[in-house]
N, C-alpha and C positions, 0 to 999 in steps of 0.2 A: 846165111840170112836167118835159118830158125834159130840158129845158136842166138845171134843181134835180138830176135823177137823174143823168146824167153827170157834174152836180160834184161829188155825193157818192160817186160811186161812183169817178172819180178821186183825191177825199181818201181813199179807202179802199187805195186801190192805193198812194199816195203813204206813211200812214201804215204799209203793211207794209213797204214797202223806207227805213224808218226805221231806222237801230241806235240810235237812242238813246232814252232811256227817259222814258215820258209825263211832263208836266208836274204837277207836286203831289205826288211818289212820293217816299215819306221810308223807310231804312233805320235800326233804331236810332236815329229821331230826325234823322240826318242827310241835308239833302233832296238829293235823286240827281235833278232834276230835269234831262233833256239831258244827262245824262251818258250816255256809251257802257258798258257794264258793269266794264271794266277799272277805267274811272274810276270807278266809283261804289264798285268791292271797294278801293278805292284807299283811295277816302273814309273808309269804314266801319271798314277796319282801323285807320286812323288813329285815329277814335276810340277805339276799344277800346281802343287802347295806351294814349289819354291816359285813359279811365276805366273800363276791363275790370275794375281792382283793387279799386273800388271798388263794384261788383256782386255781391252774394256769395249761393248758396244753401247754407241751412244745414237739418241733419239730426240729430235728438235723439234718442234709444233709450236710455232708461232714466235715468241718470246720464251718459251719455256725451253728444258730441255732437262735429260736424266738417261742414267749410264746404268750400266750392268753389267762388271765383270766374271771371269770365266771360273773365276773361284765361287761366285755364287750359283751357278747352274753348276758345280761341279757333283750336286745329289742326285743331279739324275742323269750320272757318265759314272754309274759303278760297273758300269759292263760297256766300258769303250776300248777296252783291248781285246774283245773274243771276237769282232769281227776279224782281228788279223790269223786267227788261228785257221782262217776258213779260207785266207789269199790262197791260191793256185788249186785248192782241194774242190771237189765234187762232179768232178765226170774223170771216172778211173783207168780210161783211155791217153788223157791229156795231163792227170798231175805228175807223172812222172816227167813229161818234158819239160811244165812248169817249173818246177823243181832245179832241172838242170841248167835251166835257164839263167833263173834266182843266182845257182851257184857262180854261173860265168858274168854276173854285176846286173841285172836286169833290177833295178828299182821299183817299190811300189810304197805309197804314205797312205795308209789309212784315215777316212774321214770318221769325224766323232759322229756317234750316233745320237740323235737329239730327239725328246718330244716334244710334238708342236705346244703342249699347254704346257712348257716347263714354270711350276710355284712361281720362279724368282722371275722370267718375265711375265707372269702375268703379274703379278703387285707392282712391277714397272708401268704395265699397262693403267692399274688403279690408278694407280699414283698420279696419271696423266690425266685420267679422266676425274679425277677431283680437284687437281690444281689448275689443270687448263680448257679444260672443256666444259661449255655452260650450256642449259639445256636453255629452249626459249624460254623468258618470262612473260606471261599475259599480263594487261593493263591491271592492278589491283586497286580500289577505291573505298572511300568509307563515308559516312558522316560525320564530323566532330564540330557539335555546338553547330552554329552556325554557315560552317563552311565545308564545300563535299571536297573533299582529298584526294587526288589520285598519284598514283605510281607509276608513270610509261613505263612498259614494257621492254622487256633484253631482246634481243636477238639470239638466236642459240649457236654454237662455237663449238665442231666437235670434228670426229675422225672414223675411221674405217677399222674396226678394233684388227679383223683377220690382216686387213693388207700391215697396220701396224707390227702386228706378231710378225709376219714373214720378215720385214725388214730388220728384225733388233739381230732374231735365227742369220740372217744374210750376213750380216754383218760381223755379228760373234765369227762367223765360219770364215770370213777374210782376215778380222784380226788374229783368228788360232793360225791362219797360214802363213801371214807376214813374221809372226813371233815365235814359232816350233818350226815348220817346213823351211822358211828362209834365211833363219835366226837373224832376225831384226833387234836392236837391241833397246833395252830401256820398256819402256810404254809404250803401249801401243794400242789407238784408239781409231776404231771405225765409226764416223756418222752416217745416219738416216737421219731426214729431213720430210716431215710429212705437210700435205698440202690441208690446211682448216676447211671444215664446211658449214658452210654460215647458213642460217633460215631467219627471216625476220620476222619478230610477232606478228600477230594477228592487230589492225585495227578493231578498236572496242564499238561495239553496237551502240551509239550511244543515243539511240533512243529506245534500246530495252534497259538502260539503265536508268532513264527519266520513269519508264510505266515500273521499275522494281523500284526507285526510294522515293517517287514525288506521290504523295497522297492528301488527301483533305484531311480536314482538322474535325476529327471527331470527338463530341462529349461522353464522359463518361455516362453508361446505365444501368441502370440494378434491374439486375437479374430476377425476374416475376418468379422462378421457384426457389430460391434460392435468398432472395432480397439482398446477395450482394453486390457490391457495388465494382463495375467492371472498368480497369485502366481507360483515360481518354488516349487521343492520338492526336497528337502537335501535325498541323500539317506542312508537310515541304516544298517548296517549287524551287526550281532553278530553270539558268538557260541554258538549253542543249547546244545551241547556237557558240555561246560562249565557251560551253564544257570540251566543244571539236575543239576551239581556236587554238586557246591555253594546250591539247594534247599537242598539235599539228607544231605548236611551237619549242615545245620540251623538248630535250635529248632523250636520247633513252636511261630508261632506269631511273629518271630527275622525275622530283615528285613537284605536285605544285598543286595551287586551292583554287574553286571562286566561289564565290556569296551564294549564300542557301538562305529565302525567305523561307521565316517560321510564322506559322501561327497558330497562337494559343487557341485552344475550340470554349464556346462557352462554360463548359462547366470542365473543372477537372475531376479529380477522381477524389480529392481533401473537398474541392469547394460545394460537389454534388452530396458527399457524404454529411457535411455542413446542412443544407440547403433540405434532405429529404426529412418530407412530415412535420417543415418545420412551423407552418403558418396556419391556421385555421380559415377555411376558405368558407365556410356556411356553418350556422348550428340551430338547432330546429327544436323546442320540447313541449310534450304531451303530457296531461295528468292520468296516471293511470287510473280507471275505474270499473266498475263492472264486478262481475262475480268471477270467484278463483279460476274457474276453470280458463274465463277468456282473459284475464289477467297473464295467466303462466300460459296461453297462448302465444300470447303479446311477446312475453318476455323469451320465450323457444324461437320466436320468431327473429328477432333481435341478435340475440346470440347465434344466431346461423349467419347474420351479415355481420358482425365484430370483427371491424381486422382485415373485413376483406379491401382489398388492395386492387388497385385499377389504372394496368400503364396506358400511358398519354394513347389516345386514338382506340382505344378499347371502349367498350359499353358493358356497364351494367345492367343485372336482369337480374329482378328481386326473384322471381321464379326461377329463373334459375340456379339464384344462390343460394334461395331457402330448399330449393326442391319440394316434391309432391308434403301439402301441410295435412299426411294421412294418421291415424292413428297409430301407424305401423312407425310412423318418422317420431311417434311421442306425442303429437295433438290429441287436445281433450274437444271434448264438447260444448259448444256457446253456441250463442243465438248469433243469426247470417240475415242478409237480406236474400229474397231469390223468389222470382216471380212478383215483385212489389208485397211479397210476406214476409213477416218476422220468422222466422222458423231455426229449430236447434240443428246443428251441422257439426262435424269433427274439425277443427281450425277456425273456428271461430275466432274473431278480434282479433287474426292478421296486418286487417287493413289498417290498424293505428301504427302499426309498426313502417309500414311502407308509407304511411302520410308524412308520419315522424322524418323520414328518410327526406320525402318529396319534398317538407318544409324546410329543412334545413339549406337543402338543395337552393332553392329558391333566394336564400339569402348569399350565394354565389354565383359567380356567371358562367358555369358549369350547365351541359348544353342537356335537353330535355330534350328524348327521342321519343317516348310514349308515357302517356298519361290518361287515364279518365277519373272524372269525376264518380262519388257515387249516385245510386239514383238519389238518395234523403241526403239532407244535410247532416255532417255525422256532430257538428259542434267542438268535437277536441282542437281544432284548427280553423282558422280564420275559411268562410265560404270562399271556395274555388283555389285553396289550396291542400287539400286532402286527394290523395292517390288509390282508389280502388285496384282490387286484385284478385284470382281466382283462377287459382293453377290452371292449365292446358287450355285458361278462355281469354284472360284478362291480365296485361302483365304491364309493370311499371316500370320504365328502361329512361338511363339518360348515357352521356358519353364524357367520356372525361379529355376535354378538348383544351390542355395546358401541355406543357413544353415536360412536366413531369410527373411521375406517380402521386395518386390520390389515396385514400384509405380512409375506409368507414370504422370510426367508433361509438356506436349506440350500445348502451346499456342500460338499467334502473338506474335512480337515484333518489333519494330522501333527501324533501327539503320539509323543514320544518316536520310538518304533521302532512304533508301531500308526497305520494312518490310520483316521481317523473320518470318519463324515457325521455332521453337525452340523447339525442345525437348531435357531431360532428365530424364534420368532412375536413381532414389534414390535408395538405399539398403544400406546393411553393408559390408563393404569392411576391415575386420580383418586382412588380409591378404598384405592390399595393391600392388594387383596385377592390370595389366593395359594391354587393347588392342591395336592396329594400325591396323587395314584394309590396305591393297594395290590388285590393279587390274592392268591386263596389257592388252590392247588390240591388235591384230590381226588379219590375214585374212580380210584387210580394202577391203571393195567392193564400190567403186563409185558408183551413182548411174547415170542407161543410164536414156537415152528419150524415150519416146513414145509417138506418137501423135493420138490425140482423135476427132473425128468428134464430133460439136457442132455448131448446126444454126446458133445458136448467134449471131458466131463471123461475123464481117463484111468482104466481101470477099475480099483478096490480103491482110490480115491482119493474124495475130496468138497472142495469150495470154496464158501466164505461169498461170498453174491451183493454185489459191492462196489459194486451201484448201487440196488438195492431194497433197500438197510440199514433194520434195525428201526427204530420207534419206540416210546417208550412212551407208552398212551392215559391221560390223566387230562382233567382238568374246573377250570378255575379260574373261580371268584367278585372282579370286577372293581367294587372304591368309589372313589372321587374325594370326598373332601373339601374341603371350597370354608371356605378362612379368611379374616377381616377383617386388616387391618394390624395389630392388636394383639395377632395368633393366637389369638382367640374364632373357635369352628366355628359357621358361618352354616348350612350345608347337607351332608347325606354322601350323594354320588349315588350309587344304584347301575347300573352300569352292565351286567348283565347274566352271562348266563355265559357262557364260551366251553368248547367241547366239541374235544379231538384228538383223533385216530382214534389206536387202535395199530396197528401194521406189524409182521407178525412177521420172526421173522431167516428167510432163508430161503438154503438148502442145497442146492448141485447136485450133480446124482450122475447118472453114465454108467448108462443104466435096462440097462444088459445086467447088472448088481450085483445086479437083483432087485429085489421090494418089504424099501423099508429097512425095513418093519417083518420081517422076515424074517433082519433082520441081527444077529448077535448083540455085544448089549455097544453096537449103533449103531453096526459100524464095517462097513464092507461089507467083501464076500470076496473072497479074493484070487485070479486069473483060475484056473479050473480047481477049485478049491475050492466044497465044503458050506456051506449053512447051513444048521444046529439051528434048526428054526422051533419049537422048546419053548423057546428062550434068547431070543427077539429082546423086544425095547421098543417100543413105540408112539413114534419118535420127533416127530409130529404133536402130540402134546401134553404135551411136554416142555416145562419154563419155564425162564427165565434166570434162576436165584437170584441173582443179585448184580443184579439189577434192582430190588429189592424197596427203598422209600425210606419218609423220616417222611412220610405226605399231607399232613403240616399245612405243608411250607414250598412253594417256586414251584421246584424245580429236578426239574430232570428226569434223576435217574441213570441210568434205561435207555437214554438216546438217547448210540449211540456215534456216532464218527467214521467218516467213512469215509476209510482210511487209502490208497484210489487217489486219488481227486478230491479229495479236502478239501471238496465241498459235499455236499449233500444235500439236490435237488429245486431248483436253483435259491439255496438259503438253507445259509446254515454253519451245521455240525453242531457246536457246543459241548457240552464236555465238562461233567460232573456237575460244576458251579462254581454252585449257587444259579441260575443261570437269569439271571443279572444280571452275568457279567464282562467281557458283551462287549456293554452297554448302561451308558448313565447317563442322570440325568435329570436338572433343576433339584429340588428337593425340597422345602422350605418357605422357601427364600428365592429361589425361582422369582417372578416376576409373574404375577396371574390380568387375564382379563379384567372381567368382571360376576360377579356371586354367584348370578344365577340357574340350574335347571338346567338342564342339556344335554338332559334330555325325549327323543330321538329317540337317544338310544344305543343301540346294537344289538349284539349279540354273536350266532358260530355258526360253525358248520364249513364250509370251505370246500373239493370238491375240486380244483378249479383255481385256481392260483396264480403269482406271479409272469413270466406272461407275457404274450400278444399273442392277441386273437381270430382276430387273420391266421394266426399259426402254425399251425393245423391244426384237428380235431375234438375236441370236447370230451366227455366222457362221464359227463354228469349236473353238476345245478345244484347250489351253494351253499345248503344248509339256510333255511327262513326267519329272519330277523330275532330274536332271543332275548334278552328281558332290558326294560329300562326305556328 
């Protein structure tokens, strides 16, 4: 028995310092018996070359189907014979009976060893999932012209890729065994047969796709900083109702239309661009007068509003578009009204700029928010159509109530041997509708005398004050007529009353002369002389008979000139000329804006006028608001 154990236990030692592979050990059929491994991967590839091709695992999924032979996974069996080197070896107890076993015909066939992601099945696998397998398609839809388009949606068509792989591995591994272990002869093909797995689209929301393409039909608008002009938007409806039906009835993947109402918005983005600034909707003009400084007032005044531009439902604000009229913004000094005095102020002769403005206004149906009259008559403009103004007290505002932008053009101009400021108002006038302003005045009040003690004057003498010059008070009644293109009167606004104050003329006189009522005849005495106070006059309420006028027209014959300055409060004193010769307006062949009213028109007296809240203290407010 030890002698028996030594020899098997030397065959055992014998059989591990073996490299070549036990006896009966077949690879693919081909026997590896005593081969060293090189030899036996030798063997093995040999054959495959001569019958790999005709080994095939094949794969069926629906209608499709695709093969892969053993020649093509044969890159990654470069080590399918070194499993056999390892048959009966690795517990050195048992490989010697192994061994012995082998010798007396004990068989054993080696299986190939494989990787699960072998290249060549997996591009078998691509290959399926691009020819046969579809992912679901969602509903796709569009606009075109007229009609919304849609695309029912796929159903998706696909497979288990891992269960896929095992089955091709399965199958390769029965056709190596029917065609090497059993020598089967010819080709030899294994199927798998895989089961589809379907999901069906999703149904379309199809009332988020009415709130995504159905929208209103918007007109193009120009951009207020910019002034370009922005794309309209055509608007779309359809019926949801309809758009289910048409899906619900399609196959899948079938495309099909239904009717898209369009509609055009008013204006487009060619016919707005046409259409802007292109009408003159008011135009209003002043003689310029005065001395330089309130001249180039006027004109600083003007050119702060040139250009400016005003979208539909916005308001203008001369104060706010000229800003503070201080010396610091470029204002000179002219003569103002303020506290019923003439007095010199920094912005002076504003107020013909914003009259200018208010006039032209006037000959449009362009909507008046704020207006006052001033306290005097200023005469560059017809009574009760003159706009006072007076930074952080008194502001002239109207609103530009049309369907499109407005824009202000006043500047100088020379006509003949007179300069003018000249304003108009541009917009779009679709309509062709047109204004006429008329005023009537009234309640005409002369102005008396009063007489003012002043050193000055040399005594037995009197002097007419050439800067508190009379005026005469009256009242005018202010309509706007608002005409169609065909001059049918749509509307007659009234615009309110405006109220002037009278200024009497007033008289200086050296007070050593006495009380001029004391004076006989009204003429003071001469130094050293009497006066008879049984002969004197009240000249306190004495009137100017050549003051007295018809009430029924606009002119004011009381208001004279004043023959040092040529102005009067900042505003030119025009002579008894109707009230109108050193104004014009557009008149029934002027442009309107809209026909509706202006509603917020205001008329009243003002006593601060034509200048600067900077320039100094004011004494007392502007009347309230008066009129329609």
């Amino acid at each position: 028995m030890g002698v028996l154990l030594c020899a098997y236990l030397g065959l055992c030692a014998w059989v591990g310092s073996m490299d070549t592979i036990f006896p009966n050990v077949s690879v693919l059929g081909v026997d590896v018996s005593g081969m060293t491994g090189e030899q036996a991967q030798a063997a093995v590839s040999q054959a495959l070359d001569q019958s790999g091709d005709q080994v095939s695992a094949v794969l069926r999924y629906g209608d499709w189907s695709g093969s892969i032979t053993a020649s093509q996974m044969k890159e990654q069996w470069s080590d399918v014979a070194e499993p056999a080197t390892h048959v009966g070896r690795g517990n050195f107890l048992t490989q010697g009976g192994l061994y012995l076993a082998h010798l007396v015909g004990t068989q054993h066939s080696v299986q190939i060893p494989r990787s699960p992601e072998n290249p060549a099945v997996e591009q078998l696998l691509d290959k399926m999932e691009d020819e046969a397998a579809a992912d679901a398609s969602e509903a796709q839809y569009a606009l075109e012209g007229d009609r919304l388009v849609m695309t029912k949606g796929r159903s998706s068509v696909g497979f288990d890729r891992d269960e896929a792989r095992k089955e091709v591995l399965s199958a390769m591994d029965e056709a190596l065994e029917l065609k090497f272990d059993q020598g089967q002869e010819g080709t030899v093909e294994v199927e798998r047969e895989l089961a589809p797995q379907q999901t069906t689209p999703r149904e379309p929301d199809f009332d988020a796709i009415h709130a995504e393409l159905a929208t209103q039909a918007q007109s193009a608008t120009m951009d207020p900083e910019t002034f370009e002009v922005t794309d309209h938007v055509v608007g779309v409806e359809f019926d949801v109702q309809a758009l289910k039906t048409a899906y619900d009835q399609a196959g899948e993947g079938e495309t099909f239309s239904i009717p898209v109402t369009l509609t055009e918005p008013k204006d487009t983005k060619q016919s707005l661009e046409g259409k802007l600034f292109r009408d003159v909707l008011g135009e209003g003009s002043t003689v310029l007068t005065g001395t330089a400084n309130r001249k180039f007032n006027v004109k600083l005044a003007a050119e702060a509003c040139n250009g400016a531009v005003i979208m539909p439902g916005e308001v203008f604000s001369f104060n706010g578009q000229t800003g503070s009229r201080s010396a610091s913004m470029g204002y000179k000094s002219a003569t103002v009204y303020s506290g019923g005095k003439t007095v010199e102020e920094v912005g002076g002769g504003v107020c013909q700029t914003s009259s200018t403005i208010y006039y032209a206004l006037l000959h449009s149906s362009l909507e008046v928010v704020q207006r006052l009259n001033h306290g005097y008559n200023t005469g560059y403009v017809p009574v009760g159509m003159d706009a006072t103004v007076y930074y952080g007290l008194t502001d002239f505002q109207f609103k530009n109530n049309t369907d499109y932008p407005i824009k202000i053009v006043i500047a100088p101009e020379w006509q003949g041997n007179k300069e003018l400021l000249i304003c108009r108002i541009y917009g779009t006038n679709d309509e062709g509708v047109y204004a006429v302003p008329e005023s009537y005045a009234f309640d005409w009040q002369a102005p008396t005398t009063v007489y003012q003690p002043d050193e000055s004057i040399p005594r037995g003498t009197t002097k007419v004050d050439n800067v508190q010059n009379p005026y005469t008070g009256l009242k005018a009644q202010t309509y706007r007529s608002i005409y169609d293109k065909d001059g049918n009167l749509i509307e007659k606004q009234d615009l309110g009353v405006s109220v002037y104050k009278m200024r009497p003329k007033t008289i200086l006189y050296n007070p050593a002369d006495g009380d001029p009522a004391t004076w006989v005849d009204g003429v003071p005495p001469k130094p050293g002389t009497t006066t008879d106070p049984g002969t004197t006059t009240d000249p306190g309420t004495t009137t100017d008979p050549g003051s007295n006028t018809n009430p029924g027209t606009t002119t004011d014959p009381g208001t004279t000139t004043d023959p040092g300055s040529g102005t009067s409060g900042g505003d030119p004193v025009i002579p008894s000329d109707g009230g109108d010769a050193s104004s014009s307006g557009s008149g029934s062949s002027s442009s309107g804006g809209s026909s509706s009213s202006s509603g917020s028109s205001s008329a009243g007296t003002g006593d601060v006028t034509d200048g600067s809240q900077d320039a100094g203290p004011v004494e007392g407010k502007p009347s309230q608001d008066i009129g329609a």
